[in-house]
C-alpha positions as CSV (number, residue, x, y, z in Angstrom):
1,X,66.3,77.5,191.1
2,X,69.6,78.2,189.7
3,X,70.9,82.0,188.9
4,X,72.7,83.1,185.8
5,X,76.2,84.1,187.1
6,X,77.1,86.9,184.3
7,X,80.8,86.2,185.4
8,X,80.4,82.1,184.5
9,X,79.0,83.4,180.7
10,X,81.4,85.7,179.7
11,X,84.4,83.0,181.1
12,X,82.2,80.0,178.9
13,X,82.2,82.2,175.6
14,X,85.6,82.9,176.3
15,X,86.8,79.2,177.1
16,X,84.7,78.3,173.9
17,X,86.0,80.6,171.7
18,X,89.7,79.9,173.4
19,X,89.5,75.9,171.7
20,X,91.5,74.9,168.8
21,X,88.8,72.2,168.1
22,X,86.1,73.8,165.1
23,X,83.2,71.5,166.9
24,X,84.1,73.4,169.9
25,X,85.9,72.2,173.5
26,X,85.1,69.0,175.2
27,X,83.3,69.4,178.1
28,X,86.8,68.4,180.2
29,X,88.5,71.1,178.1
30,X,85.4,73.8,179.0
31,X,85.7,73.0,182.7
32,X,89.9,73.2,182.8
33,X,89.5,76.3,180.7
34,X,86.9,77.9,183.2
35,X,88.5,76.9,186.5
36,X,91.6,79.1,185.3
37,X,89.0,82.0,185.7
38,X,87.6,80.8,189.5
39,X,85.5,77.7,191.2
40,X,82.7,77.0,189.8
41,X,80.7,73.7,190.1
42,X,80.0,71.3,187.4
43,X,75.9,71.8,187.5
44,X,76.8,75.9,187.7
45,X,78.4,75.5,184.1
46,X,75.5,73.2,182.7
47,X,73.4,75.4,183.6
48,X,75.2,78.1,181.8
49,X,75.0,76.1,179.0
50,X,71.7,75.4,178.7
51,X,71.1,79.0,179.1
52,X,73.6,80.3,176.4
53,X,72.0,77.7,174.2
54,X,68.4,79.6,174.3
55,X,69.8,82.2,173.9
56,X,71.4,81.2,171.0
57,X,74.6,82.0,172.0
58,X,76.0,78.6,171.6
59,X,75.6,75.1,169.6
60,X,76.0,73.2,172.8
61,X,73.7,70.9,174.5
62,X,73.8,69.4,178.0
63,X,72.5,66.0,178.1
64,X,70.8,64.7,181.2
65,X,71.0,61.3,183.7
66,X,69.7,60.6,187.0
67,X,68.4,64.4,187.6
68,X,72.1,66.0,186.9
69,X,74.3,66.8,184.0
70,X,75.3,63.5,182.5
71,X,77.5,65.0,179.4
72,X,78.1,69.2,178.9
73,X,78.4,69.3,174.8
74,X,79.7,73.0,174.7
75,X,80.0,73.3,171.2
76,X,80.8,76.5,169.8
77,X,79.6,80.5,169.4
78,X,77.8,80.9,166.9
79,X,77.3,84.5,165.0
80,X,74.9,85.8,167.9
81,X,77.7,84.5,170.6
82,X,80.1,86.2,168.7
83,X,78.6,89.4,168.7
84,X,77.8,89.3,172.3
85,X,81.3,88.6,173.4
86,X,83.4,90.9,171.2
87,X,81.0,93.6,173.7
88,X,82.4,91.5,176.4
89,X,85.6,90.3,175.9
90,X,88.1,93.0,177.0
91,X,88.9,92.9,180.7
92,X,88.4,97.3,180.7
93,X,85.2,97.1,179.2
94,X,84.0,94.0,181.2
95,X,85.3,95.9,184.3
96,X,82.7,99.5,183.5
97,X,80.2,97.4,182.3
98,X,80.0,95.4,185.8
99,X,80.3,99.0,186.9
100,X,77.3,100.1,185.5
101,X,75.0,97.2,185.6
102,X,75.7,97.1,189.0
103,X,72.8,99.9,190.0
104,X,70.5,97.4,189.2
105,X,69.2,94.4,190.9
106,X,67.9,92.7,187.6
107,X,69.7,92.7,184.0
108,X,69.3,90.9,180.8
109,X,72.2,89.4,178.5
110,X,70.8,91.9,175.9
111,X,71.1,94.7,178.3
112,X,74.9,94.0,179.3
113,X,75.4,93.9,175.5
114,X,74.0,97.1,175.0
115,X,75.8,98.6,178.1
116,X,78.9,97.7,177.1
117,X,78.5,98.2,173.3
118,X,77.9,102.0,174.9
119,X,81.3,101.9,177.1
120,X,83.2,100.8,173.7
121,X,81.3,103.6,172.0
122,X,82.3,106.2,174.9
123,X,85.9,105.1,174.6
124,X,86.3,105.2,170.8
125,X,84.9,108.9,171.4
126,X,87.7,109.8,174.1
127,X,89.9,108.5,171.5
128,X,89.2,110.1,168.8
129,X,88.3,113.4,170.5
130,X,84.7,113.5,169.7
């Protein structure tokens, strides 16, 4: 049983969103992109895939051979994966969000959204002194 490594989906949506190509990186592209960020395995990145794919998160596909990944298709982010990583993106936001989901041994995708949608809220109100 494979685990959703939060860390391994922000660095996807990032190294998609990072690619000059409109149909999205190929999947050599995704993995030099992601190995900038740390080591992660080929099937840990499939995975993620397939996962931001339900999610609808993504256009990609992962197509399979011999009971492993035969070709990641990343494609790209589409409105909903957008939405979800402009929550995510920046490094400070990422960092209290981590922070705070930390406490718990069990959260959603939708719950880091909301999480750190409510760090960028806090830190619009510092700045503007509300």
């Amino acid at each position: 049983m494979m685990k959703l490594d939060h860390e391994l989906v922000r660095y996807t949506l990032l190294s998609i969103e990072s690619s000059s190509n409109i149909m999205g990186p190929s999947e050599d592209e995704l993995l030099k992109t992601i190995a900038n960020y740390g080591q992660y395995d080929r099937n840990s990145v499939a995975y993620t895939i397939i996962k931001l794919k339900e999610a609808n998160y993504i256009t990609g596909l992962v197509r399979w051979g011999n009971n492993q990944p035969a070709l990641i298709e990343p494609g790209n982010l589409t409105f909903e994966g957008h939405k979800f990583l402009d929550n995510i993106r920046d490094d400070g936001v990422w960092k209290d969000t981590k922070k705070i989901i930390s406490r718990f041994s069990s959260v959603s995708l939708t719950l880091i959204s909301n999480v750190a949608a409510g760090v960028i809220t806090q830190l619009i109100k510092n700045q503007i002194g509300i």
